[in-house]
TIZAFI-377703 format. One line per field, with one value per residue (C-alpha): x, y, z; residue in one letter; chain. Coordinates in nm, 4 decimals. Example, Ala and Ser with C-alpha at 12.3 -4.5 7.8 and 13.67 -1.06 7.14 Angstrom:
<markes>
x	c(1.2300 / 1.3670)
y	c(-0.4500 / -0.1060)
z	c(0.7800 / 0.7140)
resn	c(A / S)
chain	c(A / A)
</markes>
This chain:
<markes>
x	c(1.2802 / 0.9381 / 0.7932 / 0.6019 / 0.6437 / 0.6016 / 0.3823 / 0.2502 / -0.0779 / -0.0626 / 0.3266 / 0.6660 / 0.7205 / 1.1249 / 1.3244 / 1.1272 / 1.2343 / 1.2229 / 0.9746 / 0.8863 / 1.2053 / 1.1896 / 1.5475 / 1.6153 / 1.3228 / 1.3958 / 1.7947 / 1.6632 / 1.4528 / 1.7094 / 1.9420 / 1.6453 / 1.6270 / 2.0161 / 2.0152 / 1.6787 / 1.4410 / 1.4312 / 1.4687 / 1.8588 / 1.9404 / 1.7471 / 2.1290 / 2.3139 / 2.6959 / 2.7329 / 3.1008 / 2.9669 / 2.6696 / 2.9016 / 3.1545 / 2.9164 / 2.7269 / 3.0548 / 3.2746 / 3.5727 / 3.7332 / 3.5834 / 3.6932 / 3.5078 / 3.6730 / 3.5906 / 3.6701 / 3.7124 / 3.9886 / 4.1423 / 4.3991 / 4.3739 / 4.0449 / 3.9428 / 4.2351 / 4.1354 / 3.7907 / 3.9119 / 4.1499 / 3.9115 / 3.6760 / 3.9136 / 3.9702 / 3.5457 / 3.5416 / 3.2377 / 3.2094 / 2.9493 / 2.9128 / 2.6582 / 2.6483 / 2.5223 / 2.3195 / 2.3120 / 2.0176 / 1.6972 / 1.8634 / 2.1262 / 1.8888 / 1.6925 / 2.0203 / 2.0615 / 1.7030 / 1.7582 / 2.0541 / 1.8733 / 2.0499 / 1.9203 / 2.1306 / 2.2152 / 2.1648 / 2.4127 / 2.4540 / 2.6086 / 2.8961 / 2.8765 / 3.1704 / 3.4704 / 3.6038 / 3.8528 / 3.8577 / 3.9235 / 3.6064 / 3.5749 / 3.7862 / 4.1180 / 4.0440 / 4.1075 / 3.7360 / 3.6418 / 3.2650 / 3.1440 / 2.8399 / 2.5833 / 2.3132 / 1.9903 / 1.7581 / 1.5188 / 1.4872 / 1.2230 / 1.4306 / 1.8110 / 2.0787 / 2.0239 / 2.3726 / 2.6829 / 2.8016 / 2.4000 / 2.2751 / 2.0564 / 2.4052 / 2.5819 / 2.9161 / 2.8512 / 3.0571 / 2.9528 / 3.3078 / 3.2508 / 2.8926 / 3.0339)
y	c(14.3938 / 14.4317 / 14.5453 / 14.2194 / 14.0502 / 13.7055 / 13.7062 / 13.4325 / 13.5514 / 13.9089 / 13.8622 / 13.8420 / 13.4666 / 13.5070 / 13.8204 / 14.0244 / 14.3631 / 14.5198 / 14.7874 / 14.9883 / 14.9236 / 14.7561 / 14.6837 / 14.3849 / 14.2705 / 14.4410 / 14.3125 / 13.9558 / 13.9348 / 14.1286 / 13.8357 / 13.5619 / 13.7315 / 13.7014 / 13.2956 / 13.2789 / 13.2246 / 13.2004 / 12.8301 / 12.8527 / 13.1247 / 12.9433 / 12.8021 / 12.9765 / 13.0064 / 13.3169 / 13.3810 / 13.3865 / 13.6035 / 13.8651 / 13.8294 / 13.9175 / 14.1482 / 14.3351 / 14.2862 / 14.2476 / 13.9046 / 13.6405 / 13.2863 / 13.0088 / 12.8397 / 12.4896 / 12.4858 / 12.1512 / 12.1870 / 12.5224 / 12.5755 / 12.8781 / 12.9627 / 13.2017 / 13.4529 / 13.4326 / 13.5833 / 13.7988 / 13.9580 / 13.9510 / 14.1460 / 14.4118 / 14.5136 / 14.5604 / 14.2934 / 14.1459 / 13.7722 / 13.4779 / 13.1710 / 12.8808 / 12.5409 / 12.2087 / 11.9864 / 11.6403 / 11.4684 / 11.5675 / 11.4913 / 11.7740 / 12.0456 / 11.9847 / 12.0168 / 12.3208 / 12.4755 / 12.4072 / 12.6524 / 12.8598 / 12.8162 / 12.7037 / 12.4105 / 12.4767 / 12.8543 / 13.1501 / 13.4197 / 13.7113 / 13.7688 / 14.1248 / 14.0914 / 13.8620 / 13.9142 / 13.6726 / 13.7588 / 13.6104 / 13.4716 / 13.5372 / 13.1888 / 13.3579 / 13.1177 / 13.2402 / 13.2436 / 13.3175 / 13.4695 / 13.5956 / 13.7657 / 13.6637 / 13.8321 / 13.6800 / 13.7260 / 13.4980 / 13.7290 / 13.4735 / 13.3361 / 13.3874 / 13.1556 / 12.9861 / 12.8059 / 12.9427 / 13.2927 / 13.3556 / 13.6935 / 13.4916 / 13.3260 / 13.3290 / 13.3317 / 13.7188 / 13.8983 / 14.3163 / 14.3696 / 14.1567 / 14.2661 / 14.6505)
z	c(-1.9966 / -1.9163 / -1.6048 / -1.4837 / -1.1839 / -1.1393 / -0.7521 / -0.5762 / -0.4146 / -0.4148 / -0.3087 / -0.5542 / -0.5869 / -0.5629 / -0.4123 / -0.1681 / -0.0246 / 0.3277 / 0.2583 / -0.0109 / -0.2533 / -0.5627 / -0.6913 / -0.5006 / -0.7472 / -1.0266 / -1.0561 / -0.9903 / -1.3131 / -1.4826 / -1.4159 / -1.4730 / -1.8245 / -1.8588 / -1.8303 / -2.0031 / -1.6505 / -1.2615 / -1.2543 / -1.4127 / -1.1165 / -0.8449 / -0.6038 / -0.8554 / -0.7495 / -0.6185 / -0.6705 / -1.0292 / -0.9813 / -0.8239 / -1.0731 / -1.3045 / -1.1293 / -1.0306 / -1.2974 / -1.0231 / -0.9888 / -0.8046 / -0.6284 / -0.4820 / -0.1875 / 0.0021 / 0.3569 / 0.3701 / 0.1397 / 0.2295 / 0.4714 / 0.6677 / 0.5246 / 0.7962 / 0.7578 / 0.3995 / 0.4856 / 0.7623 / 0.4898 / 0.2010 / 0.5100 / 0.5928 / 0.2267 / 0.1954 / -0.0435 / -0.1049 / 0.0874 / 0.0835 / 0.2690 / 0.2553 / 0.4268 / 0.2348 / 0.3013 / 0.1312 / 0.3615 / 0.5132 / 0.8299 / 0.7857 / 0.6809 / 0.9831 / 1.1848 / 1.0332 / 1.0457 / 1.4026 / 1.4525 / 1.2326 / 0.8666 / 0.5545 / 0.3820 / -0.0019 / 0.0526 / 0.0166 / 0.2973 / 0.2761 / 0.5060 / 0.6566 / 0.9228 / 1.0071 / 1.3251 / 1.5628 / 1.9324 / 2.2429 / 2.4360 / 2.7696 / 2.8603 / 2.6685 / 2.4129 / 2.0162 / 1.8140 / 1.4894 / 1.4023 / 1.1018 / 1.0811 / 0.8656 / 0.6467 / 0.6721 / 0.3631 / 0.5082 / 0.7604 / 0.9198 / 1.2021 / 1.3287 / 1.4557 / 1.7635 / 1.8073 / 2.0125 / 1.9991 / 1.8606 / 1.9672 / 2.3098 / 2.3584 / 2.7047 / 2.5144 / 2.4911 / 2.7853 / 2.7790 / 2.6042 / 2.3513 / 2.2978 / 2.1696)
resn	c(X / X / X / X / X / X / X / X / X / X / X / X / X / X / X / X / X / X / X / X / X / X / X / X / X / X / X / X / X / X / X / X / X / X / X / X / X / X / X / X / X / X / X / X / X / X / X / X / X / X / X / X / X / X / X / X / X / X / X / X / X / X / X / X / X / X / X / X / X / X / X / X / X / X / X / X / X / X / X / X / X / X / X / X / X / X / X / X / X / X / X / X / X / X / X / X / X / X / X / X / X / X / X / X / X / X / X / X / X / X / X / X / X / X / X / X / X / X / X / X / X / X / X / X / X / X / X / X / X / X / X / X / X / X / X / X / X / X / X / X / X / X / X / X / X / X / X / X / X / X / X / X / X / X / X / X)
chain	c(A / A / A / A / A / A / A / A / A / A / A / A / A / A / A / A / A / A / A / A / A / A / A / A / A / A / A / A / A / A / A / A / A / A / A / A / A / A / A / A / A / A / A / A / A / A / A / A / A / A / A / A / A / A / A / A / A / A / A / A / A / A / A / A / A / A / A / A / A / A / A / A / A / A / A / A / A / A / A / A / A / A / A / A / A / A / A / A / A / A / A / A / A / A / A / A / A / A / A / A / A / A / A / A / A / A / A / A / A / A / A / A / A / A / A / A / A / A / A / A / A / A / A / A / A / A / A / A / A / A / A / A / A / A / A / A / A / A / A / A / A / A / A / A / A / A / A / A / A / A / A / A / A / A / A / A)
</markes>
């Protein structure tokens, strides 16, 4: 592998890091070079980019089609395995539903915690909490960090 960078401007054109690191680039072009350029990784599945990455078993769930989905995640999250989420978007008019709460439609997030309380109505919810790579703006939607939903307990 060489040591070139595709860049846009004077800026990577793909991956970009939070600071000074490099890896975050550097594993990206690694896995461009693997399937032969960016374009073949660009929505890749990321069950099979972990799978690969990790070597460790990996599934790829629909929730429309999976019963009890969210006890699947919040075991998968107690045993530290690795977890990833997205949300489609078929038509213009969903992804600017979703821009509007803050996600990105045919984009994968990494899921950093799964957690099902009680909200401040005794009522059963389930959260997970999501990794932004974007980085460029959060959720705006219930239980987001501006939310009222948030009682002190639950904010610990």
């Amino acid at each position: 592998m060489d040591d070139y960078i595709p860049v846009i401007g004077d800026k990577p054109a793909f991956s970009k890091s939070h600071g000074p690191e490099l890896w975050v680039i550097i594993l990206e072009k690694a896995w461009a070079k693997i399937h032969g350029n960016y374009e073949r990784i660009e929505a890749g599945e990321s069950h099979k980019t972990m799978r690969d990455l990790t070597g460790a078993p990996a599934y790829e769930y629909f929730v429309d089609g999976e019963p009890n989905m969210y006890d699947k995640i919040l075991a998968a999250d107690q045993k530290d395995y690795i977890i990833t989420t997205g949300c489609n978007a078929d038509n213009e008019a969903e992804v600017q539903h979703l821009k509007s709460k803050g996600l990105i439609g045919e984009h994968s997030y990494g899921i950093i915690a799964a957690k099902r309380i009680k909200d401040k109505n005794g009522n059963t919810v389930d959260l997970c909490q999501l990794r932004n790579p974007w980085g460029a703006f959060e959720w705006s939607g219930r239980w987001g960090d501006k939310s009222d939903c948030w009682t002190p307990e639950l904010r610990k």
